[in-house]
C-alpha positions in Angstrom: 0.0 0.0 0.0 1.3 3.5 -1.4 0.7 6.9 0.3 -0.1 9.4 -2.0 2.1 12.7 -1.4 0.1 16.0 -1.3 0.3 17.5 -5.0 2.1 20.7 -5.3 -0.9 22.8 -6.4 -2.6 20.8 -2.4 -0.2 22.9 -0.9 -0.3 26.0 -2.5 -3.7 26.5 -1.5 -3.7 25.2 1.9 -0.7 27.5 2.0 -2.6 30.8 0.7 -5.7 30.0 2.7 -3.4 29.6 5.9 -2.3 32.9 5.1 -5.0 34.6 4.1 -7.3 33.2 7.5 -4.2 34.7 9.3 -3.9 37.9 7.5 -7.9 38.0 8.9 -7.7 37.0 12.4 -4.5 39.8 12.6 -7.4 42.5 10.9 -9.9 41.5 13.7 -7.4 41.6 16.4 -6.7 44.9 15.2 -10.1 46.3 15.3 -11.1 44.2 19.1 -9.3 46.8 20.9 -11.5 49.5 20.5 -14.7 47.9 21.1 -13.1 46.0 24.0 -12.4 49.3 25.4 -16.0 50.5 25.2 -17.7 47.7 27.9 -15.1 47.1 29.9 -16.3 47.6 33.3 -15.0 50.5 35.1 -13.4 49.9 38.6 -14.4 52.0 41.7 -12.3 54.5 43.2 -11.2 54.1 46.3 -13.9 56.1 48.1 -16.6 54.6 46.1 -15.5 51.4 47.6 -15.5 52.7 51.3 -18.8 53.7 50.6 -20.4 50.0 49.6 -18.5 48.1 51.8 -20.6 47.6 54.5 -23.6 47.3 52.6 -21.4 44.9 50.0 -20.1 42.5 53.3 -23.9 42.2 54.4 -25.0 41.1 51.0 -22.2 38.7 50.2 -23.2 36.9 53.7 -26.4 36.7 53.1 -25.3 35.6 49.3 -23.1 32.8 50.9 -25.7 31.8 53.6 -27.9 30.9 50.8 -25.7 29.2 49.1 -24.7 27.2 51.4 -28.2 26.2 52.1 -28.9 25.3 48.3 -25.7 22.9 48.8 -27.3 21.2 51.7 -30.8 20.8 50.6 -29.2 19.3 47.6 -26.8 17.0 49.4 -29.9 15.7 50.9 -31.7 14.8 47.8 -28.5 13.2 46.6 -28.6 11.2 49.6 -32.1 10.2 49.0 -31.8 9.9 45.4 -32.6 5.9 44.7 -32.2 6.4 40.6 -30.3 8.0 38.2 -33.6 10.4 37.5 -33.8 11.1 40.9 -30.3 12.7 41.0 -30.8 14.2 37.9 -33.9 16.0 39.3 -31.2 16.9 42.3 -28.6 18.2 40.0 -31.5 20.3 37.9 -33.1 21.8 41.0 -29.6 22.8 42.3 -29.1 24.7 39.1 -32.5 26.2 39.3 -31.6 27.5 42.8 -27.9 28.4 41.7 -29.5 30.6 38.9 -32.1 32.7 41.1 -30.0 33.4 43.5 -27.1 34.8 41.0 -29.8 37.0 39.8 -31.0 38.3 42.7 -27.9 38.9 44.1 -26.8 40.9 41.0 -30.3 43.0 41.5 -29.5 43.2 45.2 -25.7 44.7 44.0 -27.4 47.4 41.4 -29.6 48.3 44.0 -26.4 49.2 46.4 -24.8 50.6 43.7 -27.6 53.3 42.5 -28.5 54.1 46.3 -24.9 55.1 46.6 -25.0 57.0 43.6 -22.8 55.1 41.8 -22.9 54.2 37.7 -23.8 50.2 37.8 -20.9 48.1 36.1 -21.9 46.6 32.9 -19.9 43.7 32.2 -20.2 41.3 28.9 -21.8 38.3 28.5 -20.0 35.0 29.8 -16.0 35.1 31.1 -14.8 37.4 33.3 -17.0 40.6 32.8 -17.3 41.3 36.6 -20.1 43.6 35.9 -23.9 43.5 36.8 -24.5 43.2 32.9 -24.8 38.8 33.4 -20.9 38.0 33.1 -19.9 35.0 35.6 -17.1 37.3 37.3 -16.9 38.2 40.6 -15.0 41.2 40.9 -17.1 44.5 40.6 -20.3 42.6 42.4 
């Protein structure tokens, strides 16, 4: 049995469409910047932080507390689970939980936020956004 080597004209295109896919992805690169620039979240100042903290501490408690009691309640339905649709029921009304609570502690954070007249982060969607905007980062909330 023969291998067949790539024909010359096989690697002039894969060549030119390497190049020309790079020669994109360096365009876009380019152009990110700016718009990255545009949504980033902005950070507090120093006295804006001073300001939320004690409001900020009391709401991450009370964040945590209920947490914690979402991870119990469902450590307990694990426990009880007998089937593989029973913990799957578990895991789903864990998530559920997980979910309202994210978004009512991000409600919770504007709310501080705008009584301290402060301009609510916006982060992006997904990553490390940090803002009140839906991201999955931690930071500015």
């Amino acid at each position: 049995m023969t291998t067949l080597a790539p024909s010359r004209r096989g690697r002039t295109l894969a060549t030119a469409l390497g190049s020309g896919l790079s020669l994109a992805l360096l365009a876009l690169a380019t152009a990110l910047p700016g718009l990255a620039q545009d949504s980033a979240p902005q950070r507090l100042t120093p006295d804006q932080q001073q300001r939320i903290f004690p409001e900020r501490r009391t709401q991450l408690l009370r964040h945590h507390k209920e947490r914690i009691q979402t991870l119990q309640k469902s450590e307990r339905c694990i426990n009880a689970a007998r089937d593989t649709a029973a913990l799957n029921g578990c895991l789903q009304e864990e998530r559920r939980e997980n979910q309202a609570q994210r978004q009512k502690h991000r409600e919770a954070m504007r709310s501080i936020y705008q009584r301290n007249g402060i301009e609510v982060p916006v982060g992006g969607p997904g990553g490390r956004g940090g803002g009140a905007g839906g991201g999955k980062g931690r930071r500015a909330m």
